[in-house]
BAVOBA-334507 format. One line per 4 residues: number of its first residue (from 1); their letters; for each residue x, y, z of N, C-alpha, C. Coordinates in steps of 0.1 Angstrom, whole numbers. Atoms other than C-alpha are relative to their C-alpha. Layout:
! residues N
NUM = a = X,Y,Z,X,Y,Z,X,Y,Z ~ ...;
//
This chain:
! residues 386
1 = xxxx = 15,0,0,-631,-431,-14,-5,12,-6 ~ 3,-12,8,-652,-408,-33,-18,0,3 ~ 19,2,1,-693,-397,-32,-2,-7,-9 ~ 6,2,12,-711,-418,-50,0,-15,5;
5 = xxxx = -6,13,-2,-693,-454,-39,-12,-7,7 ~ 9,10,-10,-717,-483,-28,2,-9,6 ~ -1,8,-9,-706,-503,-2,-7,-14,0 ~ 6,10,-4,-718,-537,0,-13,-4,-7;
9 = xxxx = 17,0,5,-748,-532,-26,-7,7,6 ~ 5,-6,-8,-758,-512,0,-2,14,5 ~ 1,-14,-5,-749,-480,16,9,8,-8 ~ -6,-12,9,-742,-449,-9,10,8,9;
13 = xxxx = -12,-13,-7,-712,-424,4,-7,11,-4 ~ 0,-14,8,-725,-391,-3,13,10,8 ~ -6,-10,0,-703,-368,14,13,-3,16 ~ -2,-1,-15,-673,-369,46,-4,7,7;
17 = xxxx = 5,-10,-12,-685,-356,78,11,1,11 ~ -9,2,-9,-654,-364,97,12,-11,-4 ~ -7,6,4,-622,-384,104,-2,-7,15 ~ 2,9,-14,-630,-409,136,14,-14,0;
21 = xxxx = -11,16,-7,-601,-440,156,0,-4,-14 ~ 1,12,10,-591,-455,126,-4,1,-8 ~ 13,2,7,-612,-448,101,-6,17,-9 ~ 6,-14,2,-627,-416,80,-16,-7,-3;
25 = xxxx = 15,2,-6,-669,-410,85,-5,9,-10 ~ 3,-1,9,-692,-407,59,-15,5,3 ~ 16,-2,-1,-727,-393,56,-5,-11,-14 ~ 8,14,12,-745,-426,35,-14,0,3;
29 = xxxx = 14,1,0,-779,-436,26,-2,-14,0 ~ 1,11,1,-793,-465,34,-13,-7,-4 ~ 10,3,5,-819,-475,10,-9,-11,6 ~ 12,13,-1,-832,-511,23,-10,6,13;
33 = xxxx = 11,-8,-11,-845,-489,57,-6,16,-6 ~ 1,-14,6,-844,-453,35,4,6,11 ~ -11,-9,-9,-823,-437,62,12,4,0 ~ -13,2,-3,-794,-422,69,10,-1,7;
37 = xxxx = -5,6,-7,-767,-430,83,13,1,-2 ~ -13,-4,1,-729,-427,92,6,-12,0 ~ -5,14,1,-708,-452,80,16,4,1 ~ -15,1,-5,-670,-452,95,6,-16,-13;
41 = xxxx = -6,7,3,-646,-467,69,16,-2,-4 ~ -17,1,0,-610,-483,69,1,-8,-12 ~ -9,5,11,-591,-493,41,15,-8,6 ~ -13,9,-3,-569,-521,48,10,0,-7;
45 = xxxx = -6,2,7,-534,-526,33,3,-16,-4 ~ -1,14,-3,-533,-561,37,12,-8,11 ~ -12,-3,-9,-500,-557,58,-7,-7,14 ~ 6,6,-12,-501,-571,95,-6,11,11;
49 = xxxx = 6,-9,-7,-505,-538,109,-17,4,-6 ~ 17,0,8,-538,-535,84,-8,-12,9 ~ 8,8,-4,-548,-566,99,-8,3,15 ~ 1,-7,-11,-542,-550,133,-18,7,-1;
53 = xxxx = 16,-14,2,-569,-519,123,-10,-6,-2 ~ 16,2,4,-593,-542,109,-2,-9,9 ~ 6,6,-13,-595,-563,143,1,13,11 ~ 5,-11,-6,-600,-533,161,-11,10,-3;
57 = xxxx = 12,-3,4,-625,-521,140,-8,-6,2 ~ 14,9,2,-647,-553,142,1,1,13 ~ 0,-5,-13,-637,-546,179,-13,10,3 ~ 4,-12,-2,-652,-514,175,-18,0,-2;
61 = xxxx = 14,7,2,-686,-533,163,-5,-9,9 ~ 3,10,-12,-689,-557,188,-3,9,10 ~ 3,-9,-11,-684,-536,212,-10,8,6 ~ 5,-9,4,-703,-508,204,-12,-2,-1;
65 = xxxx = 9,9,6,-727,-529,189,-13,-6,15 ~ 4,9,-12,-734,-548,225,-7,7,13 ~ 5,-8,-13,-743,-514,248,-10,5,-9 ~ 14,-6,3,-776,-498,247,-3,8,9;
69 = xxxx = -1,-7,-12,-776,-466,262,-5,12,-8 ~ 4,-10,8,-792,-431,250,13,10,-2 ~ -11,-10,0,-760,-412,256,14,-9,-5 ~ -7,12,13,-742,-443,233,-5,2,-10;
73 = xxxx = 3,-2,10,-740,-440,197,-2,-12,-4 ~ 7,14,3,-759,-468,184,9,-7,-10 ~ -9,8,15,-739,-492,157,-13,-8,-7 ~ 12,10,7,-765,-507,131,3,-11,-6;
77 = xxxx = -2,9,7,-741,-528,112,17,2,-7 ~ -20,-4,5,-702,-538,103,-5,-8,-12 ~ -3,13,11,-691,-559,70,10,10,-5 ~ -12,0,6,-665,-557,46,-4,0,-16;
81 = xxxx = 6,1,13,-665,-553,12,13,7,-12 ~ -7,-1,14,-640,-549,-22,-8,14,-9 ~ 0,-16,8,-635,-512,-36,13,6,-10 ~ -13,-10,10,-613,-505,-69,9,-10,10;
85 = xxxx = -7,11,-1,-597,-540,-58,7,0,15 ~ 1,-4,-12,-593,-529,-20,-7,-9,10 ~ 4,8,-14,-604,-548,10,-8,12,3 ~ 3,-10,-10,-626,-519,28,-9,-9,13;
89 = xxxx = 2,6,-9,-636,-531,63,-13,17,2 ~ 0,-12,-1,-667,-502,75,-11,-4,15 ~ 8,-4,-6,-689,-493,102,-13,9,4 ~ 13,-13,1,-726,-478,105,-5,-1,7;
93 = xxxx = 4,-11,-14,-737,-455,127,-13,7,-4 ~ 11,-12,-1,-766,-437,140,4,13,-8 ~ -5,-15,2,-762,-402,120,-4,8,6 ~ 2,-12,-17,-758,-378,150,2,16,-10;
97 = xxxx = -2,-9,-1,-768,-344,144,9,12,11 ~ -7,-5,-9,-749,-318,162,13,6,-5 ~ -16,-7,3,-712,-306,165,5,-11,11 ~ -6,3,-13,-684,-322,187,2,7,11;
101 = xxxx = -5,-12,-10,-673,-309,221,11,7,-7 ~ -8,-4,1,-642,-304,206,-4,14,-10 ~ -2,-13,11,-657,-280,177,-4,11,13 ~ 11,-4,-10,-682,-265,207,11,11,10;
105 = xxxx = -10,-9,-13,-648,-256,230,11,9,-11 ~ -12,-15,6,-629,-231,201,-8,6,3 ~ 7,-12,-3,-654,-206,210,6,0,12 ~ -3,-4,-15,-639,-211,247,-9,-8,8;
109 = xxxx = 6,6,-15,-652,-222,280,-16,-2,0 ~ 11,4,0,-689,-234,283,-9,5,12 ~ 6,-5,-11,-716,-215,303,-5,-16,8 ~ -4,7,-9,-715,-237,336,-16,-11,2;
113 = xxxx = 11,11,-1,-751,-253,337,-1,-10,-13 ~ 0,9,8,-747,-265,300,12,-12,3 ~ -10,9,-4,-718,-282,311,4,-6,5 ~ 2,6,-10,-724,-296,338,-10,-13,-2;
117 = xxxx = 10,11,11,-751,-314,315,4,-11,-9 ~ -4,14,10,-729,-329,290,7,-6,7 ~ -5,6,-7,-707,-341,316,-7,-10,8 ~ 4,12,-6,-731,-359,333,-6,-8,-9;
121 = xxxx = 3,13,16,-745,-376,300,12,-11,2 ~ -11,12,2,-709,-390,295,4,-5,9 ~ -3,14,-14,-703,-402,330,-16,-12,0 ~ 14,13,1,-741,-420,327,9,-12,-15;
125 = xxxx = -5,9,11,-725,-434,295,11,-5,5 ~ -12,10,-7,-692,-447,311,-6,-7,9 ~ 4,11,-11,-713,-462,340,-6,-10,-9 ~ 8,11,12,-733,-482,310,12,-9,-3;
129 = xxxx = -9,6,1,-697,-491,296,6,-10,9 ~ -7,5,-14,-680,-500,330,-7,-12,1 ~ 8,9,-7,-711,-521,342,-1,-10,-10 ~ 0,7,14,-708,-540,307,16,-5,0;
133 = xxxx = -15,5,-3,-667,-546,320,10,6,-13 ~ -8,-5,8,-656,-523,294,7,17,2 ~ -8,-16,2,-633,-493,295,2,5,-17 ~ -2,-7,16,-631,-465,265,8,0,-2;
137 = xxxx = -13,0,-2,-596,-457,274,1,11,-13 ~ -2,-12,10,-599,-425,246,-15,10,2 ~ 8,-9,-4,-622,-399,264,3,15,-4 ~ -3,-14,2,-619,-367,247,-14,7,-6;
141 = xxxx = 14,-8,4,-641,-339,235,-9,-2,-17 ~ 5,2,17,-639,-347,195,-6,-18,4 ~ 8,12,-3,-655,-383,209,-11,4,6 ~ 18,-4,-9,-686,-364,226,-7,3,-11;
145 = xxxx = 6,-10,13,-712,-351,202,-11,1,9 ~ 5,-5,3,-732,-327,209,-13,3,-5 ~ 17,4,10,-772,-330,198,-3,16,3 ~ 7,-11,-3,-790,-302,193,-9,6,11;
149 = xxxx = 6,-1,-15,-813,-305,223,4,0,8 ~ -10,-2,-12,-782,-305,245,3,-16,4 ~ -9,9,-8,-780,-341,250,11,-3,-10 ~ -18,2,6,-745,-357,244,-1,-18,-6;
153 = xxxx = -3,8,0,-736,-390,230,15,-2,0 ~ -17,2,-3,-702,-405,237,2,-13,-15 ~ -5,8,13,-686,-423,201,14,-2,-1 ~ -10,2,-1,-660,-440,191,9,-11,8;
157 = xxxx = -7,5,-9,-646,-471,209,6,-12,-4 ~ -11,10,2,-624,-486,189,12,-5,7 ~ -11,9,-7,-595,-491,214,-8,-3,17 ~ 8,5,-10,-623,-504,241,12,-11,4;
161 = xxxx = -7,10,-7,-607,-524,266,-12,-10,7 ~ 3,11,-4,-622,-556,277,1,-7,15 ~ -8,7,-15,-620,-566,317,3,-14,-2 ~ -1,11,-3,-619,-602,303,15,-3,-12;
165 = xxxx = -13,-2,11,-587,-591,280,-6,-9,-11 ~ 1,5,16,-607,-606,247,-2,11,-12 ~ 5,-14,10,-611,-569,235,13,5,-3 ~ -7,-15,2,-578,-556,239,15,-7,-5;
169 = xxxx = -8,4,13,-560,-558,209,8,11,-2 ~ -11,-10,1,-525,-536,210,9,-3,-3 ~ -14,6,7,-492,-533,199,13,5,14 ~ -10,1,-15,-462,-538,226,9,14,-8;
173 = xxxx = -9,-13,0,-444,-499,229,-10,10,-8 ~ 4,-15,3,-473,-482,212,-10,4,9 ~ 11,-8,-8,-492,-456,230,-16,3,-2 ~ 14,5,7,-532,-466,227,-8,12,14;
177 = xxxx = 15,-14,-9,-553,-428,236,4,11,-8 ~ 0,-10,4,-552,-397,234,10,12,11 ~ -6,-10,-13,-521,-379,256,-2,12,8 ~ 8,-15,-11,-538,-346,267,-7,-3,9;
181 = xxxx = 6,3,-8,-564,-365,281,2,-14,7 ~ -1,13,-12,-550,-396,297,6,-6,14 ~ -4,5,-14,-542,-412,329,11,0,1 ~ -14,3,-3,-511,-412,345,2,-17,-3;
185 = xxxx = -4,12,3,-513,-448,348,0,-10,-14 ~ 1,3,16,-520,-452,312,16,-2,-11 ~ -14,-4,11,-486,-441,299,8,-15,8 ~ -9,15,1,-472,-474,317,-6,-15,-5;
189 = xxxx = 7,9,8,-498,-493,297,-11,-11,10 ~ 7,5,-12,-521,-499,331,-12,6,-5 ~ 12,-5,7,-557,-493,320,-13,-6,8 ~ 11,7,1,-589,-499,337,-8,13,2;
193 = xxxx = 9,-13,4,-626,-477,341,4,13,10 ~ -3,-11,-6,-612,-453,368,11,10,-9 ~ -6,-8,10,-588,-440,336,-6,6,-4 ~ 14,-8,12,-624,-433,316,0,14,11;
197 = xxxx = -1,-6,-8,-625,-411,350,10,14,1 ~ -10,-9,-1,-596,-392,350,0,7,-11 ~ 4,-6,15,-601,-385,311,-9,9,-1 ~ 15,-9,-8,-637,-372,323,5,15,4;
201 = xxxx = -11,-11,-8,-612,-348,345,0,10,-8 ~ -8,-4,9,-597,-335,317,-10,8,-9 ~ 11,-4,5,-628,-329,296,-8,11,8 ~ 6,-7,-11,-645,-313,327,9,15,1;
205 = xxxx = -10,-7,2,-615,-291,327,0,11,-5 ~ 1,-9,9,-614,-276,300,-13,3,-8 ~ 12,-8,2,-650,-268,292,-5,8,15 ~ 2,-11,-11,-650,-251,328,7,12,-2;
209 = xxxx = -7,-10,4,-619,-231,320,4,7,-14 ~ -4,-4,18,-616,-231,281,16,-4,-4 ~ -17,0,2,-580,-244,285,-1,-19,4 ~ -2,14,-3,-567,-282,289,4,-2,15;
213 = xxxx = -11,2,-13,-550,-290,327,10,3,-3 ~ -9,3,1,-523,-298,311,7,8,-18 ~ -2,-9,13,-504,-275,280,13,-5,-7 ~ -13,-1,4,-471,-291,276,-3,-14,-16;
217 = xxxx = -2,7,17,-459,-311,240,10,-12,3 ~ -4,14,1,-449,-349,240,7,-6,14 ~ -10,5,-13,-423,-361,269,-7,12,13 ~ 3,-7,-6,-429,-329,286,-15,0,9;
221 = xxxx = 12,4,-4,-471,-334,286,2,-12,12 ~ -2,10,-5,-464,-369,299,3,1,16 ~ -6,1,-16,-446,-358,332,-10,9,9 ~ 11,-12,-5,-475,-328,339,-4,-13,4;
225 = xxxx = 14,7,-8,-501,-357,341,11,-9,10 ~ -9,8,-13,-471,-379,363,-3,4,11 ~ -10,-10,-15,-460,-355,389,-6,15,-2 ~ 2,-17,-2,-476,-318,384,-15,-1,3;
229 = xxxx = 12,4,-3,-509,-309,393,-5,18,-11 ~ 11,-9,10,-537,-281,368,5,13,9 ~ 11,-13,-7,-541,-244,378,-12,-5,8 ~ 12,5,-9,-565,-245,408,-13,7,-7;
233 = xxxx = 11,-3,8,-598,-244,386,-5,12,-1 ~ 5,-8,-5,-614,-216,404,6,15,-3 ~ -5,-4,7,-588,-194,399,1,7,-16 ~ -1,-1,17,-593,-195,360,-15,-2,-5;
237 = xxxx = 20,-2,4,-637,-197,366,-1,3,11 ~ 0,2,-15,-639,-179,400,-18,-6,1 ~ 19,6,-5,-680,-188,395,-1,-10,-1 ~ 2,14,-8,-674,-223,399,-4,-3,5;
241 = xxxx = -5,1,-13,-687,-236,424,6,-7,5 ~ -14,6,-8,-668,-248,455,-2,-16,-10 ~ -1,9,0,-680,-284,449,2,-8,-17 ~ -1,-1,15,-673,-284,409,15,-4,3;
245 = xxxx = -18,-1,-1,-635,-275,418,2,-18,8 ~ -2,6,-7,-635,-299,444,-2,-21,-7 ~ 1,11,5,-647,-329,423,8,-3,-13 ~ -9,3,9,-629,-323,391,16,-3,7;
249 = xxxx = -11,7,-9,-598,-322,418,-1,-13,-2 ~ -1,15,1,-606,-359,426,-3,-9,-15 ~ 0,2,11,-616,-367,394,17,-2,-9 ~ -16,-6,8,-574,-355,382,7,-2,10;
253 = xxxx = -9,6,-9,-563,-374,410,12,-13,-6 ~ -11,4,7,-528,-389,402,1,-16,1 ~ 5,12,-4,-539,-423,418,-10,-2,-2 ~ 15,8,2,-568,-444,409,-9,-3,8;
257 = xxxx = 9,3,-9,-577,-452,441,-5,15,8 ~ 5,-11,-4,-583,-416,445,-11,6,0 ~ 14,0,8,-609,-413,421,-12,-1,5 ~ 12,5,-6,-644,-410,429,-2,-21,-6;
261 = xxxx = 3,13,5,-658,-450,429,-4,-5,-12 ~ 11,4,12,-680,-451,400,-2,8,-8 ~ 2,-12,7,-687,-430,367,-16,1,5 ~ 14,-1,-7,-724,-431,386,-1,6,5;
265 = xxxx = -1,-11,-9,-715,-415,414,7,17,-4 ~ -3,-15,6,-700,-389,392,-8,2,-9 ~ 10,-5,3,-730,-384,376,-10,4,6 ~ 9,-10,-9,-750,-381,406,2,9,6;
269 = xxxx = -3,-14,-1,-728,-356,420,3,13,-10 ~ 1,-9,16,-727,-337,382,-16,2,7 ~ 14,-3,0,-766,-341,391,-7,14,12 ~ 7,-5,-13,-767,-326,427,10,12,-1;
273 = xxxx = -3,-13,1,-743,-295,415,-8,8,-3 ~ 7,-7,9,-764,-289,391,-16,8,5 ~ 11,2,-5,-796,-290,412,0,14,10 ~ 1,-9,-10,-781,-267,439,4,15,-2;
277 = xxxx = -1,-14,8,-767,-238,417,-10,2,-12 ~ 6,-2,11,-790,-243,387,-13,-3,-4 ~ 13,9,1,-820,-260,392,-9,6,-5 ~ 16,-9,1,-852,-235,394,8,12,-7;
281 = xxxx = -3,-19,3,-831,-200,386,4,-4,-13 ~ -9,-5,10,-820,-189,359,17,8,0 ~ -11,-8,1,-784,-173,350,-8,16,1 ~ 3,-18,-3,-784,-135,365,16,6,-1;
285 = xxxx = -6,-12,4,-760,-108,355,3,5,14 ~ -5,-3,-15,-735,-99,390,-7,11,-5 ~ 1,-15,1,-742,-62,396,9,11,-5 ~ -13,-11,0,-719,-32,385,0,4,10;
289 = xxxx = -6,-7,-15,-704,-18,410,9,12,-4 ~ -9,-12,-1,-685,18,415,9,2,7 ~ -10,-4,-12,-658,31,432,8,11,-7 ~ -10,-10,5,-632,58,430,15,-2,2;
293 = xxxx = -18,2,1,-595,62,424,5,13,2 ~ -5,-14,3,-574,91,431,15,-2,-6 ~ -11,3,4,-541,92,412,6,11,0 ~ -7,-12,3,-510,114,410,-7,9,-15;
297 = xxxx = 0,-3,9,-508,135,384,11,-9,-12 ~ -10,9,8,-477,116,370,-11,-15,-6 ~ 3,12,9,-500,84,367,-11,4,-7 ~ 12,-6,7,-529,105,354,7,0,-19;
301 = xxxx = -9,-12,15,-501,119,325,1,-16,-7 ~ -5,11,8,-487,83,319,-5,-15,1 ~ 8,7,-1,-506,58,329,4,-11,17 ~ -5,8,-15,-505,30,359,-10,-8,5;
305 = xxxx = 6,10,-5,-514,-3,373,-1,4,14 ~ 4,-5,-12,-530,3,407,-7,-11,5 ~ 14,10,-4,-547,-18,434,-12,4,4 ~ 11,-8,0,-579,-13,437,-6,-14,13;
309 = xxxx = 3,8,-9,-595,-31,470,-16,8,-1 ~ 15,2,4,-636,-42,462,-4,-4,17 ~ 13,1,-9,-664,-44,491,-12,-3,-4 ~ 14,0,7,-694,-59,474,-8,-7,15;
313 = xxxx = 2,7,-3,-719,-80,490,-9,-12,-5 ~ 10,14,5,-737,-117,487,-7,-7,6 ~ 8,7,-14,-759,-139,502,7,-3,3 ~ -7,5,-12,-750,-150,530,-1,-15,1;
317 = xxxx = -4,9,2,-737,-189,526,-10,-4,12 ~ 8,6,-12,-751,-196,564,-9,3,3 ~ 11,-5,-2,-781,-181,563,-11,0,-13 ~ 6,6,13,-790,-196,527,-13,-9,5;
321 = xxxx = 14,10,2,-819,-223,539,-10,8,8 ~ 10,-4,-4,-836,-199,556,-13,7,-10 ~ 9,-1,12,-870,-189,543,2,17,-2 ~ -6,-12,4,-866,-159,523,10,7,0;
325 = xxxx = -14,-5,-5,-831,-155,528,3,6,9 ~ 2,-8,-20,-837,-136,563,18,-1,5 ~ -14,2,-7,-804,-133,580,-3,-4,19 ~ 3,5,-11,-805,-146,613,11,7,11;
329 = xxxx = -8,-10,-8,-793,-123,640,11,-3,8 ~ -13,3,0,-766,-141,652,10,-9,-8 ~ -9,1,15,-749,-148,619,15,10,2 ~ -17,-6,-1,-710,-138,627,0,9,-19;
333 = xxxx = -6,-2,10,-706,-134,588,-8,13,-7 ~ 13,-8,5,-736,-113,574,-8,11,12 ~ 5,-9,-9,-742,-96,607,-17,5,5 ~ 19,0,-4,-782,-106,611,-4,3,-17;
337 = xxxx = -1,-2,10,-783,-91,573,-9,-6,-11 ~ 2,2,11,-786,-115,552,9,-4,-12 ~ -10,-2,11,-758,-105,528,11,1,9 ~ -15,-1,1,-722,-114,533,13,11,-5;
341 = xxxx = -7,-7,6,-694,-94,528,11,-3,-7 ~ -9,10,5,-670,-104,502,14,11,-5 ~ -15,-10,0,-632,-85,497,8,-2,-13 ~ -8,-2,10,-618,-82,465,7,6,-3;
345 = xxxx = -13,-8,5,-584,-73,455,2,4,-11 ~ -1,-4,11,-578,-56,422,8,5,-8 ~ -12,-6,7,-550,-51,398,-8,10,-11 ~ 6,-1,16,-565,-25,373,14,11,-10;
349 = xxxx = -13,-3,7,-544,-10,346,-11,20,-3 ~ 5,-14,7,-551,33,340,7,2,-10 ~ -7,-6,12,-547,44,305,5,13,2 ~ -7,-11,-1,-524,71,300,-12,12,-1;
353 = xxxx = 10,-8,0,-541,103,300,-16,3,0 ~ 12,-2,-6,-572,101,317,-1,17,10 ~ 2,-14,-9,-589,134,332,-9,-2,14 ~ 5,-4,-10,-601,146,364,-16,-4,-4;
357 = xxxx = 16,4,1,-641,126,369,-3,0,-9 ~ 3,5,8,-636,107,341,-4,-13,4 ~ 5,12,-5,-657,75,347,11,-11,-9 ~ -7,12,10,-635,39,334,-6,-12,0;
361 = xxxx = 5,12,0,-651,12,328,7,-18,-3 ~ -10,10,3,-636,-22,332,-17,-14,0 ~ 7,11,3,-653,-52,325,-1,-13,0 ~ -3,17,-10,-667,-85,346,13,5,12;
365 = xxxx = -9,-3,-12,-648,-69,373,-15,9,16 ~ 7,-2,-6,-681,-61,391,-3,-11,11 ~ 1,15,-6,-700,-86,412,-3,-14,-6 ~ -3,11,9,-700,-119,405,-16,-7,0;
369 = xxxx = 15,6,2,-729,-137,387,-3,-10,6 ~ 1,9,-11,-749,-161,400,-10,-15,-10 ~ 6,11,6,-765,-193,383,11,-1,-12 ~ -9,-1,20,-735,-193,354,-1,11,-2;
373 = xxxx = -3,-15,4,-744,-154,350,12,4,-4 ~ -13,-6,5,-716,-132,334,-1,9,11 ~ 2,-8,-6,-705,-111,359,2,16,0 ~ 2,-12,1,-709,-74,364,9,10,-6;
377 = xxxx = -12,-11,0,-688,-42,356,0,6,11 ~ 1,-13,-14,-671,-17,379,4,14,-8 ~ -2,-8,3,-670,13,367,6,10,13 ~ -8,-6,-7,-642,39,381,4,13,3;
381 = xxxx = -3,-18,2,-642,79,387,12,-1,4 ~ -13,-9,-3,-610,93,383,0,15,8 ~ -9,-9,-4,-595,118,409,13,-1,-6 ~ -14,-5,4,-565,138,404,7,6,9;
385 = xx = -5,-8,-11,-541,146,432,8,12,0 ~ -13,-11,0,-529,182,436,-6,11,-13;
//
């Protein structure tokens, strides 16, 4: 295919914008409306596995074609059409401004209110799917896009599965997704919407931590989603909150019937995180914090990992719905207060040759932010013993 090519009398190619299931994605123009528009197209060989692709493409129109959802990418129109003696089979699309998740997550991990946002778009979009008796069964980040206004559309559903099995068109021994992000039960060719779920998981995952659950390469990947279980989230975002960790948990549960019920209810709990860490505030900046160290001279001269034990403090968890945060004088934790006391352990590393009441500055090792905030520094006076 090349710029220029007219499809059907119809839609001009000007330029690729991508490579989507099946298919490379075109930026076109579509004169009879004057819009434009993205047109997904496959080149058949005529072969039986071509035939394959091009009933999973017209899959991918029906399907697609049949939900009506804001956080769904709309389909305007399939056909087929003879190119330089070619069969091309294609698909036109809404043209989504934006970026994918996938481009969105090489910068790394996603501050925690945006994210919590596109996540609940694509679970509102899987409840639309589901309630329609269709599973996506290929939930990944390069399938989200990204709008500029922050909402998300979910694309792509060419290997849609069907509850009434007239959608799902496969081949016996091949593997139909995307293995980083799929279900355990997947890999034995078991598929229904609590998979879209687990996928969700996975997605959720790695725009909380910047990393996937799962790191391993082919056979190896495979047995992680089996039998192993992620890094405990928190761990790798301690500003999570609890009930974040606790739902992606069930979400990357190894059983189906583990799963929350519905991609609904995982969007009303996406909603009711979001409401109780994010709602009215804004992202704040933890505090810096200070403290001192005293070191030999030996680790002064050559350097040394040391622990460093933190005393900040936070609101006080149990004494949160009171009005103006007040501490309530028999509060075990906050001591009438107000503020909690929270204990932090600290590996930090001293560079060789530091002097006597030299300040060190280490960074995000302060207190911890609070709405998504970045959190604080601690800055560290050096003593010298002796």
């Amino acid at each position: 295919m090349r710029a220029g090519t007219v499809l059907d009398g119809r839609y001009r190619l000007i330029e690729p914008i991508g490579v989507g299931g099946f298919g490379q994605v075109w930026k076109a123009h579509d004169p009879k409306v004057d819009r434009q528009v993205a047109v997904k197209v496959l080149t058949g060989d005529g072969g039986p596995e071509g035939r394959r692709q091009v009933a999973r493409f017209a899959r991918e129109a029906a399907v697609a074609g049949s939900l009506s959802h804001p956080n769904i990418v709309t389909v305007h129109d399939f056909g087929s059409a003879m190119n330089d003696g070619r069969l091309l089979a294609y698909l036109v699309m809404e043209l989504l401004p934006g970026k994918s998740l996938s481009s969105s997550l090489e910068a790394g991990r996603l501050p925690l209110p945006n994210l919590l946002y596109i996540a609940g778009c694509v679970a509102e979009a899987l409840d639309a799917a589901h309630d329609a008796g269709l599973t996506h069964r290929d939930i990944k980040p390069s399938n989200i896009m990204v709008l500029p206004d922050g909402s998300t559309k979910v694309v792509d559903f060419g290997i849609t599965k069907g509850s009434d099995g007239q959608h799902d068109i496969t081949t016996t021994g091949v593997l139909i997704g995307t293995p980083a992000y799929m279900a355990p039960e997947c890999f034995d060719g078991t598929f229904d919407y609590r998979s879209d779920l687990y996928s969700l998981g996975c997605v959720l995952y790695e725009m909380i931590t910047g990393r996937r659950p799962f790191g391993g390469t082919s056979w190896h990947l495979i047995n992680q989603h089996l039998h192993e279980q992620p890094p405990v989230l928190r761990s790798l975002r301690p500003d999570a909150p609890p009930e974040l960790q606790t739902l992606v948990a069930q979400l990357l549960a190894k059983h189906p019937a583990d799963r929350p019920p519905s991609a609904g209810e995982v969007a009303d709990l996406l909603a009711d995180i979001y409401e109780d860490h994010f709602g009215d505030n804004p992202p704040t900046q933890g505090q810096n914090v200070t403290s001192e160290v005293t070191l030999s001279r030996t680790e002064a001269t050559d350097g040394a990992v040391i622990p460093l034990r933190m005393t900040t403090r936070k609101p006080c968890p149990a004494c949160a719905s009171r009005a103006g945060g007040e501490g309530s004088a028999g509060c075990a934790p906050c001591e009438g207060t107000g503020q909690a006391k929270e204990i932090r352990l600290h590996q930090i590393r001293i560079p060789a040759g530091v002097r006597a009441g030299q300040q060190l500055r280490l960074r995000g090792m302060g207190g911890t932010g609070r709405n998504g905030g970045a959190s604080g520094d601690l800055y560290v006076t050096v003593h010298i013993d002796g």
